[in-house]
N, C-alpha and C positions, 0 to 999 in steps of 0.2 A: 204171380209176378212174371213181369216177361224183361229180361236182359239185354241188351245190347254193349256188345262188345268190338272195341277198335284195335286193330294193332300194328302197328306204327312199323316198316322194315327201318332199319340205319338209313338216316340223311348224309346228305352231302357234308353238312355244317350242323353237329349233334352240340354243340353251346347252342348256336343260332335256334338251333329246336325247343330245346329245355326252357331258354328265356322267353321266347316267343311263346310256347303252348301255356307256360306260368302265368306271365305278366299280360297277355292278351285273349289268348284260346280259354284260358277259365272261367274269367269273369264272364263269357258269352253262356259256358256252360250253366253256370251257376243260376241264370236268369231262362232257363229252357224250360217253357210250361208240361205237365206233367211229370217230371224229375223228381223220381223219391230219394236216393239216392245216389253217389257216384263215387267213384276210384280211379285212382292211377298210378303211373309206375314207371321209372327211368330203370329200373335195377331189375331186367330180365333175363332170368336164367332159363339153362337147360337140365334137366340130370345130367342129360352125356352131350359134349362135347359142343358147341356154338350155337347162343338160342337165335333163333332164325327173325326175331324181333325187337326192337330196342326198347319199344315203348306198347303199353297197353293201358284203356282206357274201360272203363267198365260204368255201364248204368242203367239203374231200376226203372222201369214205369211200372204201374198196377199191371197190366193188361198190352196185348201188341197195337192193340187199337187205340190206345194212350199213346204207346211211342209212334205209331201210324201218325197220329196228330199233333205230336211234338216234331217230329221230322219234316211235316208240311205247314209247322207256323212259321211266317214270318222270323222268327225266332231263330229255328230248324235251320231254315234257309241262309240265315247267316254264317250261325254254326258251320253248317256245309262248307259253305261258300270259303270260310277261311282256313280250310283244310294247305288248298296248295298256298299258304303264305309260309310254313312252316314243313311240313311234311313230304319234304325233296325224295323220298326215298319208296314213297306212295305210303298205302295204306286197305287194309282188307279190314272190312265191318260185318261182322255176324250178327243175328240177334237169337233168339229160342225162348220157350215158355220154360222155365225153373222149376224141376218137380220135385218136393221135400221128400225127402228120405229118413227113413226111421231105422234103429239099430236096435 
């Protein structure tokens, strides 16, 4: 499984945010080919002292080259694209391969 993860710093306008990435930014999500997957989150914490993010976004593809392909459809490309409609405050995207762990 290969992960991609978004994480949102504080906007200007954090209603403006929430309603917009809800009512407009998910439905785009929801429709992104090869998406196994997905999460999110307004309620980010720290252990100690002010988490340095407001919001974080999480999601699956099979493989990097799934999200390689999901990121360059058409699709992808919107997704993108409507980042600055909402996300006044910028935004850092990670992604990595997920390696199961056993105990």
């Amino acid at each position: 499984m290969h992960k991609l993860v978004v994480l949102y710093s504080k906007p200007a306008d954090p209603d403006h945010f929430r309603d917009y990435y809800v009512t407009n930014h998910l439905p785009l999500i929801m429709n992104w080919p090869g998406l196994l997957a997905w999460r999110y989150s307004f309620d980010v914490a720290a252990t100690k002292g002010e988490a340095p993010y407001f919001a974080v976004f999480e999601g699956d593809f099979a493989d990097a080259a799934a999200m390689a392909a999901a990121r360059a459809s058409p699709q992808g490309q919107r997704v993108a694209a409507d980042v600055a409609n909402y996300a006044t405050g910028g935004a850092v995207i990670i992604h990595y391969p997920v390696q199961d762990g056993t105990g």
